[in-house]
N, C-alpha and C positions, 0 to 999 in steps of 0.2 A: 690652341690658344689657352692661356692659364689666364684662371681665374674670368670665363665667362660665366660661369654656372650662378655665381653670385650675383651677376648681375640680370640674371632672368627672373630670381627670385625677388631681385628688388622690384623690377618691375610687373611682377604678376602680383604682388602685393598691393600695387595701386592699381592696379587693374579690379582688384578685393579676389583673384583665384589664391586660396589657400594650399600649403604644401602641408602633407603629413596628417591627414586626414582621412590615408586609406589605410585599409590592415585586417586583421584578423579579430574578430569577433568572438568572444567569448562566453557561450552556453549558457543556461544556469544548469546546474544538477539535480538531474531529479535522485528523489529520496525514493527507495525500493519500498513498496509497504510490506508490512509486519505480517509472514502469513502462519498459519499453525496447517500441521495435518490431521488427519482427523485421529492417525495412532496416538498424538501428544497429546488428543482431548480423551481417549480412554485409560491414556496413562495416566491420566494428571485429576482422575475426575474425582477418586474419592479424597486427593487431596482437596479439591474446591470446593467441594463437599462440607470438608472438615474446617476450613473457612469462611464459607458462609458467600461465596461467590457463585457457585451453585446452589437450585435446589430441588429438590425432590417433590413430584408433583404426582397425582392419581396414574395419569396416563406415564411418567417418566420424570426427565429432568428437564430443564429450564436452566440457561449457559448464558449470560450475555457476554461474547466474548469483544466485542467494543469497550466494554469498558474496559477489559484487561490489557486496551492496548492493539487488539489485532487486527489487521484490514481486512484480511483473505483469506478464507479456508479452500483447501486444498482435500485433494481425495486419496491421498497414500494411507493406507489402511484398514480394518475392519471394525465394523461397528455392530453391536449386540442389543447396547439399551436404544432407547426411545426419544431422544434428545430434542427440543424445540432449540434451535440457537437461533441468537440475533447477531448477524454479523454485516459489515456493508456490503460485501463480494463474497460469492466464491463460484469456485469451478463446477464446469457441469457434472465430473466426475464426483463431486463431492455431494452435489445436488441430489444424484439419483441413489448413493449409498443412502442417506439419511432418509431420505424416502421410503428405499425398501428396508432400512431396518423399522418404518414407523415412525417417522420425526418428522422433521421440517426445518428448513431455513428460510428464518425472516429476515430481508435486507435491509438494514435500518436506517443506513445512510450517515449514521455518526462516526467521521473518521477521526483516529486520534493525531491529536499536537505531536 
């Protein structure tokens, strides 16, 4: 039969069943956070240094890498100085480097925009 389909539609309308209301659903995206390793903070350190973002303290250095931006540190590489960083996250691999070189991570909670 042509042209019944239109009239189902008409009448599920006053019935008030809507058509075209089902489908696929669209996600939001999550945004990856910003993470540094710990090789790009001995690389990058006496440049921070020379900026004024680090600084040099009795026991070592003092990093807060929240404000520069970074969510998570990460544990790919070796660490010599004594670092206190503030950071929101990071990994347990990175926890225990900084530890046995003498340091500490403090998780501050401040994530950036």
């Amino acid at each position: 039969m042509a042209g019944s389909g239109k009239h189902k539609q008409i009448k599920m309308n006053i019935l008030g069943i809507k058509f075209g209301k089902k489908g696929f659903k669209r996600h939001p995206v999550r945004e990856k956070p910003r993470v540094i390793n710990i090789s790009e903070i001995t690389k990058n350190l006496d440049l921070w240094l020379s900026l004024g973002v680090a600084q040099k303290d009795k026991k070592g250095y003092t990093l807060h890498l929240s404000k520069l931006g970074y969510e998570k540190l990460l544990g790919n590489g070796t660490l010599k100085d004594s670092l206190k960083i503030y950071i929101p996250s990071s990994s347990k691999t990175a926890k225990e480097k900084v530890k046995k070189a003498g340091g500490e991570i403090i998780e501050d909670g401040v994530h950036s925009v």
